[in-house]
C-alpha positions in Angstrom: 127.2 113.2 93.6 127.8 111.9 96.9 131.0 112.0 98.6 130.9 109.3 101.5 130.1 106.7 98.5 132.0 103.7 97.6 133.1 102.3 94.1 132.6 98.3 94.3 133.9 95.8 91.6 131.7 93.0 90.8 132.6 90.2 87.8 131.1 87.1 86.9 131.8 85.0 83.7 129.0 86.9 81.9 125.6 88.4 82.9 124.6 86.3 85.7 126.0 88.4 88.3 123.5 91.2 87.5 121.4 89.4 89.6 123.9 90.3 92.4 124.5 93.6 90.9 120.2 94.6 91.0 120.6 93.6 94.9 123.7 95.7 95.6 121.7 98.7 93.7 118.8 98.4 96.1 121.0 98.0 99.1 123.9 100.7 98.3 121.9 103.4 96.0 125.0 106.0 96.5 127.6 103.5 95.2 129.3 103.3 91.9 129.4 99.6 90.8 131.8 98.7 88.1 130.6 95.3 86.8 132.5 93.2 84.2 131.5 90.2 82.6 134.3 88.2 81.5 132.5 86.9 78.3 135.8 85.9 76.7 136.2 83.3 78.8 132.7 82.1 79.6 131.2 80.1 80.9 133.3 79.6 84.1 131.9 76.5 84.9 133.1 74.3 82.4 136.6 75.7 82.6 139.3 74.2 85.0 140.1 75.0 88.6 143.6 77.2 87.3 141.4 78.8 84.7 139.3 80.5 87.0 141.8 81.5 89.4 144.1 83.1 86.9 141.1 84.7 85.4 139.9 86.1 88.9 143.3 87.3 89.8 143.6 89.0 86.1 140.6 90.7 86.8 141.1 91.8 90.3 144.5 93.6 89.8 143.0 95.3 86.3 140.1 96.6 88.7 141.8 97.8 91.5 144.7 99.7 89.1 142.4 100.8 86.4 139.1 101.7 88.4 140.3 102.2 92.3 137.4 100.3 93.6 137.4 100.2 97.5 136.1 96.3 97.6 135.3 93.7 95.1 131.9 91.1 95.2 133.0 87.9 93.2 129.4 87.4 91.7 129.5 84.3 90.5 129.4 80.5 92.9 131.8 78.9 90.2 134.7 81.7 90.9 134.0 81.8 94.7 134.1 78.2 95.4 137.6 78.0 93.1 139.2 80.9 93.1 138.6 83.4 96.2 140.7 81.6 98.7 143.7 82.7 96.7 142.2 86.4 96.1 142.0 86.6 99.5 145.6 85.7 100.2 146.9 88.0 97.2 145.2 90.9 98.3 145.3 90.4 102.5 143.2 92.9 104.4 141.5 94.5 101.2 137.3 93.5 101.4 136.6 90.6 98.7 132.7 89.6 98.9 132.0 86.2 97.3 128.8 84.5 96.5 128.1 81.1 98.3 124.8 78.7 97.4 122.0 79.4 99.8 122.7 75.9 101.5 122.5 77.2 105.2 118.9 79.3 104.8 117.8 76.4 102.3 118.4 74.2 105.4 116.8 76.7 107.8 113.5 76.6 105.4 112.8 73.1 104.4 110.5 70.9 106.2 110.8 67.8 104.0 114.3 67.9 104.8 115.2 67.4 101.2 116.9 70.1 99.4 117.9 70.5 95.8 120.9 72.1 94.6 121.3 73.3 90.9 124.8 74.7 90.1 127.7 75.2 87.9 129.7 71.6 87.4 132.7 73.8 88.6 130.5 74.6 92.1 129.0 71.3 92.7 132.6 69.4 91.9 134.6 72.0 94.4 136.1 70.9 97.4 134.5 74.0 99.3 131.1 73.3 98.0 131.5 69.5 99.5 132.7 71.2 103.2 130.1 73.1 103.4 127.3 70.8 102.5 129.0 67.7 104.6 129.2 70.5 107.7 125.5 71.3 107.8 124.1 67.5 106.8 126.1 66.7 110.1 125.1 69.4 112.2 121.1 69.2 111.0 119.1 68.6 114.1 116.7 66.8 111.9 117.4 64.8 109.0 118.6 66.6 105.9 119.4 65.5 102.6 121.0 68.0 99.5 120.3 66.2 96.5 123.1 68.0 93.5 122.5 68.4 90.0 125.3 70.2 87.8 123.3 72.0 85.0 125.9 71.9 82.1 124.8 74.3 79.4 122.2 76.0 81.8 124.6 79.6 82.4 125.1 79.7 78.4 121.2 78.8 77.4 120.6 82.1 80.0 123.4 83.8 78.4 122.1 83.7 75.1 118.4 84.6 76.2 117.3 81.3 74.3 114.2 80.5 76.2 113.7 77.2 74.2 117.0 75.8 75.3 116.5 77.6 79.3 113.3 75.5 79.3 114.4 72.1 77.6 117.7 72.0 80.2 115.6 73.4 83.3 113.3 70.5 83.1 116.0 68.0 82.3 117.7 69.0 85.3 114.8 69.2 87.8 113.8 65.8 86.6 117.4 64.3 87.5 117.2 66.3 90.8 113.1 64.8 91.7 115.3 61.0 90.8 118.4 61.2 92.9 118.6 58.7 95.5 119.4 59.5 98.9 116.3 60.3 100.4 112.4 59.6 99.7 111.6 62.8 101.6 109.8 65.3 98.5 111.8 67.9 97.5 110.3 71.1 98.6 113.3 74.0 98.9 115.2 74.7 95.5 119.0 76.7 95.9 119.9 78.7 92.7 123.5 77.7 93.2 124.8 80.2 90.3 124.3 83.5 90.1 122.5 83.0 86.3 119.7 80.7 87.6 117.4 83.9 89.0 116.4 84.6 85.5 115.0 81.4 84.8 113.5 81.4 88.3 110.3 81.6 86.6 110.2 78.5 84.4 112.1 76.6 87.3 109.4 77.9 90.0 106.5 76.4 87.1 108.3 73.1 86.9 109.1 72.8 90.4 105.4 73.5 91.1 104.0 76.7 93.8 104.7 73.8 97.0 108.6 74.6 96.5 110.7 77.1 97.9 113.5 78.7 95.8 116.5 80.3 97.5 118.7 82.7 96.0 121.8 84.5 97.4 122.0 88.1 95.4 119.9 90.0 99.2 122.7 88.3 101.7 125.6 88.8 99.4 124.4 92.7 99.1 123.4 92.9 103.2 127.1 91.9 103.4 128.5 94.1 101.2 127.6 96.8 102.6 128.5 95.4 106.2 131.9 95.2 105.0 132.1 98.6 103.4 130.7 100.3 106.7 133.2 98.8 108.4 136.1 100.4 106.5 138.4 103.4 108.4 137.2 107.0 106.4 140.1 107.6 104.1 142.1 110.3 104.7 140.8 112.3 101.6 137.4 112.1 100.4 136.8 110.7 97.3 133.6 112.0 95.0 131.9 109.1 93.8 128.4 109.4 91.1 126.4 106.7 92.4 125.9 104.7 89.5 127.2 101.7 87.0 129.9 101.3 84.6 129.2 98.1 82.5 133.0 96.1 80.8 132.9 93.0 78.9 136.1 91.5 78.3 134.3 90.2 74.6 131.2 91.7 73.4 129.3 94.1 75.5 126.1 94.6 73.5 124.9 91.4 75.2 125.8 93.0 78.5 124.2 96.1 77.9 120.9 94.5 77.0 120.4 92.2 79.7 121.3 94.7 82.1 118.6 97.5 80.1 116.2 93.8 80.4 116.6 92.4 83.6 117.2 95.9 85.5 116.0 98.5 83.5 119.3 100.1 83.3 120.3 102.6 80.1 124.1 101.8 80.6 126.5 102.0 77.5 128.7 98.4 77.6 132.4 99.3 77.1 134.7 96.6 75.8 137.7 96.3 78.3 140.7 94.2 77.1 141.8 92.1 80.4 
């Protein structure tokens, strides 16, 4: 037990943010993370702008009443770019941690100057997703190009564990990213723009070839986390908190459970939690 530890919230649409979740476990070893997947209403991607945001504010309130978490990481790039704005307005001082694509350290790291971006249609069709790449393209000291490809059925194919379909969309979509127009500059930096991608970063890294770079954002998202959480006044009574995980599904949570017992090693029972 460890009393001077923090429960965090973390939800995605489904397992992706467990890549989020293995870097938060590594940086914050005496927190208890509660991570839900919302697998009732996955993928996020392909679902509408007002979708999202009234899933992301279901879940927040359900978290914060239900589990009295102290700050909440929105571990998935399709509900950040759509829907934490609003969270942040609903719930006004209280520490909400979202997930952005690596664009800024993919632009630090390239030296073709072309970039390629693989993401959620949700992410790469956002409004805040276009900002931020339009800021930095305009700011670049040297030319800089981010070529976009949304990777429809990408999330589910990794959802599902079918390594067939991972590796018939992953090289679909890195040879549409490779064709874009824009730039002849070789692409040589890759951002995982959803939080799913890192477990097929090893058939993306083969097709890609060794001479490119991929970027992911579960380490800065966790850095920050913890930032944030230091930051916080001491409450006036001490909490006891059993570093740890719980797991929730909002549908199934076998499928939860075994990717988080694959991917982190983790012996967690999945509860189902009605939301």
């Amino acid at each position: 037990m460890n009393s001077s530890g923090f429960t965090v919230g973390v939800f995605d649409s489904g397992v992706g943010g467990l890549s989020v979740l293995k870097a938060l476990l590594g940086e914050m070893p005496q927190a208890h993370f509660v991570y839900l997947a919302d697998g009732s209403h996955a993928p996020y991607g392909e679902r509408s702008a007002e979708q999202v945001a009234e899933r992301a504010h279901r879940i927040t309130q359900r978290l914060r009443e239900t589990f009295h978490i102290d700050a909440l990481v929105v571990a998935c790039n399709t509900a950040t770019a759509l829907a934490i704005e609003g969270l942040r307005e609903q719930h006004l001082g209280w520490p909400i941690v979202g997930v952005e694509p690596a664009l800024k350290p993919a632009a630090a790291l390239t030296r073709s100057g072309h970039v390629g971006v693989l993401a959620t249609r949700g992410t790469v069709e956002s409004a805040r997703f276009a900002r931020l790449r339009d800021r930095l393209e305009s700011e670049a000291s040297k030319p800089l190009h981010f070529s976009f490809q949304a990777c429809d059925g990408l999330a589910d194919a990794i959802e599902r564990d079918d390594q067939s379909d991972i590796h018939t969309l992953s090289q679909r979509y890195i040879e549409a990213l490779r064709s874009h127009a824009g730039t002849s500059a070789p692409m040589d930096t890759l951002v995982l723009g959803c939080t799913h991608y890192p477990f097929a970063s090893e058939i993306l890294q083969a097709l890609c070839g060794p001479n490119v770079t991929m970027v992911e954002t579960g380490a800065p998202v966790a850095r920050r986390t913890r930032q944030v959480l230091e930051a916080l006044p001491l409450p006036e009574t001490q909490r006891v908190v059993v570093p740890g995980v719980t797991l929730l599904s909002t549908g199934d949570p076998e499928p939860l459970e075994r990717a988080a017992q694959r991917w982190l090693g983790l012996q967690v029972r999945g509860q189902h939690l009605a939301c």
